[in-house]
C-alpha positions as semicolon CSV with decimal commas, in nm:
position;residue;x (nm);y (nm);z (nm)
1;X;5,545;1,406;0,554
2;X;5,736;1,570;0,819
3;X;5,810;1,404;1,118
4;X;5,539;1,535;1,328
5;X;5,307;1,475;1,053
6;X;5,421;1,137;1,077
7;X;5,411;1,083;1,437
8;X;5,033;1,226;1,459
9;X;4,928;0,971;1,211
10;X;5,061;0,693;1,423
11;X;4,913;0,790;1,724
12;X;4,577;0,814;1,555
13;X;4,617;0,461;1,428
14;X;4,446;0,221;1,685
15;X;4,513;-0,117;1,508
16;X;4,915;-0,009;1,504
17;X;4,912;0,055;1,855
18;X;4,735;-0,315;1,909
19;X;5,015;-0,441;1,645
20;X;5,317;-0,285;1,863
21;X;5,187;-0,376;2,178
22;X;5,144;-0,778;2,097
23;X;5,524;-0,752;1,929
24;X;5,712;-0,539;2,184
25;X;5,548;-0,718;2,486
26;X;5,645;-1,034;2,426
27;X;5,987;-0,973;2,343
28;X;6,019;-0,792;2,680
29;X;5,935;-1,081;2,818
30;X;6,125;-1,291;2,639
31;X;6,437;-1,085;2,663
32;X;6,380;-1,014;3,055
33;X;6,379;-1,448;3,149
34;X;6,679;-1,491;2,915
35;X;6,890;-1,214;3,075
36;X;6,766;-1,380;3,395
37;X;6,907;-1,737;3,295
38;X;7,198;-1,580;3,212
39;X;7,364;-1,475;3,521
40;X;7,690;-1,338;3,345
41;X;7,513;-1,146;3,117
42;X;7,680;-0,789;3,270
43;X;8,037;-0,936;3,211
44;X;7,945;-1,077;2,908
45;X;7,812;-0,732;2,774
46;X;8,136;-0,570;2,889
47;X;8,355;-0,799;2,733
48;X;8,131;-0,742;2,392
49;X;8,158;-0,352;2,422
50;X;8,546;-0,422;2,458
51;X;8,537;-0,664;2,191
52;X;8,362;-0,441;1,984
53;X;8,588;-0,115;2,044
54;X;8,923;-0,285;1,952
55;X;8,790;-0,391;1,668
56;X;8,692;-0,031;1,537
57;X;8,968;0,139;1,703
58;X;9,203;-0,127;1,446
59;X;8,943;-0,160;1,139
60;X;9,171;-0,167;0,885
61;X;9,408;-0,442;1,020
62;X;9,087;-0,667;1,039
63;X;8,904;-0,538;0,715
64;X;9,225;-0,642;0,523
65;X;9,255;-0,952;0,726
66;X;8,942;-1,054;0,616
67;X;8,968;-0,986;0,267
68;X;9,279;-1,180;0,252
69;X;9,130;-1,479;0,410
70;X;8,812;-1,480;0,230
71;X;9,010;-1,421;-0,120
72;X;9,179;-1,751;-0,004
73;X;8,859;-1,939;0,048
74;X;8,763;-1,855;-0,331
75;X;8,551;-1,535;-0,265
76;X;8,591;-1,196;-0,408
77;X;8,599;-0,883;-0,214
78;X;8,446;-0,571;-0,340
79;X;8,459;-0,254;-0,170
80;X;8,158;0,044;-0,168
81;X;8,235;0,416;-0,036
82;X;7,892;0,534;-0,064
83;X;7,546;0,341;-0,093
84;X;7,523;0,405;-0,461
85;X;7,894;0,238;-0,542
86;X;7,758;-0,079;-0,350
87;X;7,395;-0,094;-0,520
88;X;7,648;-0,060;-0,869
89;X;7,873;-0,344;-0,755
90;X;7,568;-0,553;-0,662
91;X;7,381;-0,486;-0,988
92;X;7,680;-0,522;-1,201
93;X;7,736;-0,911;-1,052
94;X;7,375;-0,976;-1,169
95;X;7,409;-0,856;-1,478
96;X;7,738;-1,052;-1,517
97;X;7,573;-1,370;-1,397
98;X;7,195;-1,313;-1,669
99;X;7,066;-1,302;-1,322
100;X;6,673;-1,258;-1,385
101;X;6,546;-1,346;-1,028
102;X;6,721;-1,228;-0,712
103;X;6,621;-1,433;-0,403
104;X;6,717;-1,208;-0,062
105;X;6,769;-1,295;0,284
106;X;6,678;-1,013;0,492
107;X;6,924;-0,731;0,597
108;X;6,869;-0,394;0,680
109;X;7,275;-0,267;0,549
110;X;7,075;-0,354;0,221
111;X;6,785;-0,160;0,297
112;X;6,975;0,115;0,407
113;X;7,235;0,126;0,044
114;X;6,836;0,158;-0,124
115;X;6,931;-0,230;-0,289
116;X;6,566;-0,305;-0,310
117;X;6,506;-0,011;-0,544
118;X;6,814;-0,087;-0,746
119;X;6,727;-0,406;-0,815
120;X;6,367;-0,324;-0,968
121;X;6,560;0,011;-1,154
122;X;6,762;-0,276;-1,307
123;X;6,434;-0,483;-1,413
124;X;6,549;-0,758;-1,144
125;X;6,273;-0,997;-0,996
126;X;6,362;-0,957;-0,670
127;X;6,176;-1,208;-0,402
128;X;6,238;-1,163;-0,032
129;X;6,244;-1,476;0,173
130;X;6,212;-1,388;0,500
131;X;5,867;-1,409;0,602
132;X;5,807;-1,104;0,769
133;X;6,024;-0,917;0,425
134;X;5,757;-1,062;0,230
135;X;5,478;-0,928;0,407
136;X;5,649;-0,582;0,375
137;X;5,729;-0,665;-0,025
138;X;5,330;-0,736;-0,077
139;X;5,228;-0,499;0,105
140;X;5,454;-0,217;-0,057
141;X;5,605;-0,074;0,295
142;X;5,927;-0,013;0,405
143;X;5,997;-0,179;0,736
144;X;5,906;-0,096;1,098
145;X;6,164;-0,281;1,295
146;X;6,501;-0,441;1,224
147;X;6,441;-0,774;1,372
148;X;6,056;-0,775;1,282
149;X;5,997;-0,583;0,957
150;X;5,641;-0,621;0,988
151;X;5,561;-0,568;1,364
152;X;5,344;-0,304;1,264
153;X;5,073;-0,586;1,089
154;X;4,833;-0,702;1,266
155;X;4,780;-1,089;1,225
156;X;4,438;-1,003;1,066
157;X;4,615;-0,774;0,814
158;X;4,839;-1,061;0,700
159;X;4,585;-1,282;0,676
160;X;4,406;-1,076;0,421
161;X;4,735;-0,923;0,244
162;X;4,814;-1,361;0,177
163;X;4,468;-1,413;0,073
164;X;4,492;-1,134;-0,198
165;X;4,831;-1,187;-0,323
166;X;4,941;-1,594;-0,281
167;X;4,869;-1,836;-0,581
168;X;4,784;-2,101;-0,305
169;X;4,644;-1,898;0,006
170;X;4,561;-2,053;0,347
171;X;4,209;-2,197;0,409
172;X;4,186;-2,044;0,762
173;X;4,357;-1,799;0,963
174;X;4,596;-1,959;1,191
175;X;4,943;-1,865;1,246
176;X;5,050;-2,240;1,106
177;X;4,766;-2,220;0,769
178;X;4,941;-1,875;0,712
179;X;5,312;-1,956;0,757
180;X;5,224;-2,265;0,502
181;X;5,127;-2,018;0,242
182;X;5,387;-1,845;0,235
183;X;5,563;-2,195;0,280
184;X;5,424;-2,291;-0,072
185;X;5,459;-1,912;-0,234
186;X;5,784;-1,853;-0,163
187;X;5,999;-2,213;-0,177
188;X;5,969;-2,285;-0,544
189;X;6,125;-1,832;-0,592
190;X;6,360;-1,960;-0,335
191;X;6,501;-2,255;-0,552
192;X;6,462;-2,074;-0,884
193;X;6,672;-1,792;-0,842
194;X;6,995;-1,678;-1,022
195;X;7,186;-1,520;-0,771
196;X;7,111;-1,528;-0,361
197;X;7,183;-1,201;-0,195
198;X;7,249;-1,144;0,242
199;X;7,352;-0,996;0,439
200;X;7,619;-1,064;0,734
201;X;7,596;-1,066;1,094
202;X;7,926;-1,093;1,166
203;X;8,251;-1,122;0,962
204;X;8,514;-1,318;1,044
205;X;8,889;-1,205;1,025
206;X;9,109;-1,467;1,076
207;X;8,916;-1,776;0,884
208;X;8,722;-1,492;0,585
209;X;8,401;-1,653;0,704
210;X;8,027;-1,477;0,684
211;X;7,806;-1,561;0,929
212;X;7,405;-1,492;0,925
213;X;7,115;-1,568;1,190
214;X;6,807;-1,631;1,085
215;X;6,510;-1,806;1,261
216;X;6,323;-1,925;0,945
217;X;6,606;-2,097;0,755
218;X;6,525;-1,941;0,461
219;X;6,856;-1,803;0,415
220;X;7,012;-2,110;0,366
221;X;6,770;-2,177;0,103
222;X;6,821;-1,887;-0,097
223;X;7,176;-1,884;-0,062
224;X;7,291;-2,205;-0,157
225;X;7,092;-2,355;-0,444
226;X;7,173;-2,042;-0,697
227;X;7,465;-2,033;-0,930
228;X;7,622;-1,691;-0,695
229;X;7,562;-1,567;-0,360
230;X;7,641;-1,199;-0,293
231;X;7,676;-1,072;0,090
232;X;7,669;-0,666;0,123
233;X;7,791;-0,606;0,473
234;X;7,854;-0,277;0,711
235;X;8,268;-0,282;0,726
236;X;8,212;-0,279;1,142
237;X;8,066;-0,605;1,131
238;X;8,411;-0,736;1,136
239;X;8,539;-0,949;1,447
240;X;8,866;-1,096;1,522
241;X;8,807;-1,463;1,551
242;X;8,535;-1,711;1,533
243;X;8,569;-1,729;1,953
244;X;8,470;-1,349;1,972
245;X;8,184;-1,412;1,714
246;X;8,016;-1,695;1,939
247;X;8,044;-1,472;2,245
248;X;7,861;-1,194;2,060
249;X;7,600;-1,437;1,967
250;X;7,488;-1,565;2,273
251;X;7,399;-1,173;2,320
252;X;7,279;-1,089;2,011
253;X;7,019;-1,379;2,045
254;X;6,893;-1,327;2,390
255;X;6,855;-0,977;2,389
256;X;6,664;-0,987;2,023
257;X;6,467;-1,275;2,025
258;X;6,497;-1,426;2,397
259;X;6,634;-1,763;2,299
260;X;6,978;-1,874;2,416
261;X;7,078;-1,934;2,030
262;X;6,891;-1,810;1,710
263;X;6,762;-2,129;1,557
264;X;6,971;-2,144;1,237
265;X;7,320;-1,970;1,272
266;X;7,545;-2,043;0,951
267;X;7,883;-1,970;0,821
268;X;7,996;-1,915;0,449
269;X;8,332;-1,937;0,377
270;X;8,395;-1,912;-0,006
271;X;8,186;-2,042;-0,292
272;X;8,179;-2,436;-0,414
273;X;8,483;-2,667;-0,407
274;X;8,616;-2,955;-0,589
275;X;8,375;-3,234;-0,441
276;X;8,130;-3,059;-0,245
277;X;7,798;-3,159;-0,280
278;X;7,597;-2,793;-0,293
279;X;7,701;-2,421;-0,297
280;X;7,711;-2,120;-0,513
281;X;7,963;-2,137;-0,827
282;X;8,062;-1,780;-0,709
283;X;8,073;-1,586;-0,370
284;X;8,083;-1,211;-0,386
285;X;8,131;-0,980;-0,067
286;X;8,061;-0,625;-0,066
287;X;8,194;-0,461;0,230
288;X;8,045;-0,090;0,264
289;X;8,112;0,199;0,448
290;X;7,838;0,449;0,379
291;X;7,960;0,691;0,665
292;X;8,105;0,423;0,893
293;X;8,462;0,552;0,875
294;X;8,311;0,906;0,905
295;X;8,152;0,797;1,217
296;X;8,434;0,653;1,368
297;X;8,617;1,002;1,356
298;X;8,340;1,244;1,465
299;X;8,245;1,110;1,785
300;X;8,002;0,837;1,681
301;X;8,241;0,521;1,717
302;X;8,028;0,374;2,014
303;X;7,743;0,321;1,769
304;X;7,934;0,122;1,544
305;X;7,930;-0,140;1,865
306;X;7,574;-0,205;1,748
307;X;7,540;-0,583;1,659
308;X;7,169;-0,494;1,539
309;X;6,953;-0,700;1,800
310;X;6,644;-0,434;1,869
311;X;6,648;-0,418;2,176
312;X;6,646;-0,069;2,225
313;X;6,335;-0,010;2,051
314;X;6,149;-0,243;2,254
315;X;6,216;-0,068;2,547
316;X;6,161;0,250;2,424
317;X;5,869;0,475;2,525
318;X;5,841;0,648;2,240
319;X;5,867;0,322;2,018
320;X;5,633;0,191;2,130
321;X;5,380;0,460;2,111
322;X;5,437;0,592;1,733
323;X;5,629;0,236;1,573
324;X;5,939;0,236;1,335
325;X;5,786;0,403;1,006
326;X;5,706;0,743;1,219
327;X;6,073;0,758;1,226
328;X;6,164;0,829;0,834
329;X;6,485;0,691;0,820
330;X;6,627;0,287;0,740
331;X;6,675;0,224;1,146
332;X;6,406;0,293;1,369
333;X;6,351;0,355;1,771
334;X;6,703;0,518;1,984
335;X;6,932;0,370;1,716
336;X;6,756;0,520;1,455
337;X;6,786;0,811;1,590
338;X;7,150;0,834;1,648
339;X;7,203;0,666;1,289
340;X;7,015;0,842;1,081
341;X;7,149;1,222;1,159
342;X;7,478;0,983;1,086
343;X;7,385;0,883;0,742
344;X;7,131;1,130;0,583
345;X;7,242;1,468;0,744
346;X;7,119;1,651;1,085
347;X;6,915;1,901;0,910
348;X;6,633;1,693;0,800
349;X;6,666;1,427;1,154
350;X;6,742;1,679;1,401
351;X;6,380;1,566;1,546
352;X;6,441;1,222;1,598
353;X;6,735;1,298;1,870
354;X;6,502;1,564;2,045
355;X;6,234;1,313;2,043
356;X;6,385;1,114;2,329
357;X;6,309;1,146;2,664
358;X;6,635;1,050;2,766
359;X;6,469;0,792;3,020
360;X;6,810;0,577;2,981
361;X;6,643;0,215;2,912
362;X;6,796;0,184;2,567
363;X;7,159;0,175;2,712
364;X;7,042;-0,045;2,985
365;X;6,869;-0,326;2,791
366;X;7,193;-0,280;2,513
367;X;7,387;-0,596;2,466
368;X;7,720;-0,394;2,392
369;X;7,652;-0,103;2,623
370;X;7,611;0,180;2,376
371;X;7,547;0,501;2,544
372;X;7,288;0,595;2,340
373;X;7,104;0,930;2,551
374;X;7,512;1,021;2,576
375;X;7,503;1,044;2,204
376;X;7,180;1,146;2,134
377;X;7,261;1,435;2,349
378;X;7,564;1,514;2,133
379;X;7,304;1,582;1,833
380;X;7,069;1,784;2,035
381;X;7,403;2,009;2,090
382;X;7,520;1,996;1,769
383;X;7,200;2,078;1,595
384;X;7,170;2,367;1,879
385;X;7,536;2,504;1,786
386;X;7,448;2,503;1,408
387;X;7,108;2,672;1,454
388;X;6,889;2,380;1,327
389;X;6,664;2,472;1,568
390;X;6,363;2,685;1,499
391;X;6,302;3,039;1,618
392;X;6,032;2,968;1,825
393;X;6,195;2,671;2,025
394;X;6,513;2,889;2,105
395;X;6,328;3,190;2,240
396;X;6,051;2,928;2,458
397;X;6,394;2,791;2,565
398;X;6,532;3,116;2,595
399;X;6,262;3,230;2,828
400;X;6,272;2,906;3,034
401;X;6,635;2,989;3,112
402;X;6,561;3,330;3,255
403;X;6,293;3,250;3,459
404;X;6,460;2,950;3,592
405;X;6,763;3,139;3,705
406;X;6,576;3,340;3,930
407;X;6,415;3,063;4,199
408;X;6,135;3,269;4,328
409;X;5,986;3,385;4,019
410;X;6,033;2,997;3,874
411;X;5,850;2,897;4,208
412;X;5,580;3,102;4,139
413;X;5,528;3,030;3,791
414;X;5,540;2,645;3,893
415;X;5,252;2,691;4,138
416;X;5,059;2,868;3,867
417;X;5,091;2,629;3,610
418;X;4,997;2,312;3,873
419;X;4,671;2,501;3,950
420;X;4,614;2,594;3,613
421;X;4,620;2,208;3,443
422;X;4,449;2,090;3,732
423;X;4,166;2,279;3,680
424;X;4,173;2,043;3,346
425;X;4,156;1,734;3,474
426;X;3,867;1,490;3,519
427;X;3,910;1,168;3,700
428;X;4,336;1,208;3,711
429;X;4,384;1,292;3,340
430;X;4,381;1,555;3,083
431;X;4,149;1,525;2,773
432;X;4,197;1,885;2,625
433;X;4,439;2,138;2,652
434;X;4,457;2,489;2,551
435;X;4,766;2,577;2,336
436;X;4,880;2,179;2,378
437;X;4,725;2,010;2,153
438;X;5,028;1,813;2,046
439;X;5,020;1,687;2,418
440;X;4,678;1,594;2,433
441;X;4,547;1,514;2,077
442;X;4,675;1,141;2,064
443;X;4,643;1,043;2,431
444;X;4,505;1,162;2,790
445;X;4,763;1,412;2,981
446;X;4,817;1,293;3,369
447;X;4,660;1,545;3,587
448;X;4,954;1,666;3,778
449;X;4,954;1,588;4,173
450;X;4,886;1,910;4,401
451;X;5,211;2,134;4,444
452;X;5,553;2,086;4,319
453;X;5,806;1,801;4,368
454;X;6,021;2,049;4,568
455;X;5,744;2,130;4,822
456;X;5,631;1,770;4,866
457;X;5,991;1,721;4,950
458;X;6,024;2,020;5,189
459;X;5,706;1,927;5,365
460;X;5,834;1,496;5,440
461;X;5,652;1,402;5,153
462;X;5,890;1,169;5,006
């Protein structure tokens, strides 16, 4: 499906639009009374995004920092150029280890190598662990959001995708009867597995340490009763020192989830020693690029700021109106739609950077400031430059320009068009539109007010 094919089948979708609304709403809320108890949050935020940028601007003094340090705490250090060397490297550890059964903590670096497809290519069990993963996994869907995979589910839908696919499903529909069946489905996969894969949150240079946040705990269970524990992780997750990595926490939480701390933050450094009581045998880090470096170079290095907290996408407009699968790619909502031009080409995304409206709330809600309608505007250029654009769109566009370089004539034209969609309108909105459909097919148009912002103005109206 193309993406408007995409987008028109989400805005027909009533039950997704309930399912986004419930998610995205409350972690406005959430997010908003954090910030609020926060009063150095704009600091903070600054000293992230400066964090952040020395860190990229001297990757490879870190990268090999780390690799030292975590060699010294037992680990091995693989490295992955492309998404297909790191699915190799990840399936070759497996095989190594007679790993039948994969147990996974959720990460989106491994949704975005394709790991999920390698595994079952390789005749790997794989189980996912975190609860909203497993939804996705039994439900056969990619996910919608980075933080909640399956926003787009309706608490109804779950309840009926547990009662048709759990050994032991709930007895009644609550929140606590489902969470307990997936309690009871998913522990005894959990402690069963061969090998535990994650991914990392942060990576630490100076001790080798991974770090992961989770708010279910399950990746502590599926990491650390298997025989080997494999972490594929984006090379910019890197930081300096376990100090910067608790000041980017106290961010990443509050602006994804609205809590001061996520609920179960943990750090891995190396596999099993002499006397320790629990832990992997072996502890395997993949650290891919996958376009990162590529990024860096080409103008994109303010995106690799992103500590992957969501936020964007619940603030966005557009979000929130057509959800994260409308978007095509691994990373949904403004991020999305700077990454994935990034990391599957601008010919087949260049409509996820024009579908922004450029309102700005992305970069303001943006724990690291990331000037994302700055860069998104760099891909509407670039795509414009190469030609990506269709025919139609440049002449439209091409029109535009030449009537809006000539005031009077623009004027007039204005005041046509105002009298024309008002004729339209019943009770302030739009319900059809001639030669609009796209406008008007999914939701009500806003009848426009009487006369042009420019005349309101001239005549006091303001």
């Amino acid at each position: 499906m193309s993406f408007a094919e995409r987008v028109d089948a989400a805005l027909h979708d009533p039950l997704l639009k309930t399912a986004i609304d419930r998610a995205t709403g409350t972690a406005q809320a959430k997010r908003a009374a954090a910030i609020a108890a926060f009063p150095s949050f704009e600091p903070a935020r600054r000293r992230a995004a400066a964090i952040k940028d020395h860190v990229i601007a001297n990757l490879g003094a870190y990268l090999a920092a780390f690799e030292a340090n975590a060699q010294a705490a037992g680990a091995a250090v693989h490295w992955a150029r492309t998404a297909d060397e790191a699915c190799a490297i990840v399936i070759d550890i497996c095989k190594k280890a007679d790993a039948k059964r994969v147990a996974r903590s959720k990460s989106m670096l491994g949704e975005e190598i394709g790991l999920p497809h390698a595994l079952e290519a390789a005749d790997i069990t794989r189980v996912e662990t975190d609860l909203a993963e497993h939804i996705i996994q039994l439900a056969h869907e990619r996910p919608s959001h980075i933080i909640w995979p399956a926003l787009h589910k309706t608490r109804e839908q779950v309840a009926d995708l547990f009662r048709a696919s759990h050994r032991s499903p709930q007895n009644e529909d609550t929140i606590p009867a489902m969470a307990a069946s997936a309690r009871r489905q998913l522990r005894e996969d959990m402690l069963s597995a061969d090998v535990g894969i994650s991914g990392a949150n942060f990576l630490i240079a100076d001790t080798g340490a991974v770090c992961t946040v989770t708010n279910e705990g399950n990746a502590e269970l599926s990491l650390v009763p298997p025989r080997v524990h494999i972490v594929t992780a984006g090379i910019e997750k890197v930081v300096p020192s376990m100090r910067h990595a608790t000041h980017l926490l106290r961010l990443l939480a509050r602006s994804a989830t609205g809590a001061a701390l996520t609920q179960y933050t943990t750090f891995y450094a190396g596999p099993r020693r002499p006397g320790d009581r629990e832990g992997p045998e072996e502890m395997h880090i993949v650290l891919v690029d996958n376009g990162r470096t590529r990024m860096r170079d080409e103008g994109l290095a303010e995106m690799l700021r992103c500590i992957r907290c969501g936020a964007c996408m619940n603030h966005c407009v557009v979000f929130r109106q057509i959800g994260g699968h409308a978007y095509g790619g691994t990373y949904p909502g403004p991020m999305g739609a700077v990454l994935t031009p990034a990391l599957d080409g601008l010919a087949g995304a260049k409509d996820l950077p024009n579908a922004c409206t450029l309102n700005g709330k992305c970069r303001e809600v943006c724990p690291v400031d990331i000037p994302l309608p700055t860069l998104l505007r760099g891909w509407r250029e670039k795509s414009w430059r190469e030609g990506l654009e269709p025919v139609t769109m440049r002449r439209g566009l091409g029109l535009w320009a030449w009537a809006a370089k000539r005031p009077a004539l623009y004027r007039l034209g204005t005041r046509v068009a105002i009298a024309a969609l008002r004729r339209f309108g019943r009770r302030g909105w739009i319900a059809r539109l001639p030669l609009a459909s796209g406008w008007t097919d999914g939701r009500d148009f806003p009848r426009p007010e009487a006369g042009s912002f420019m005349a309101r103005y001239r005549k006091g109206e303001r």
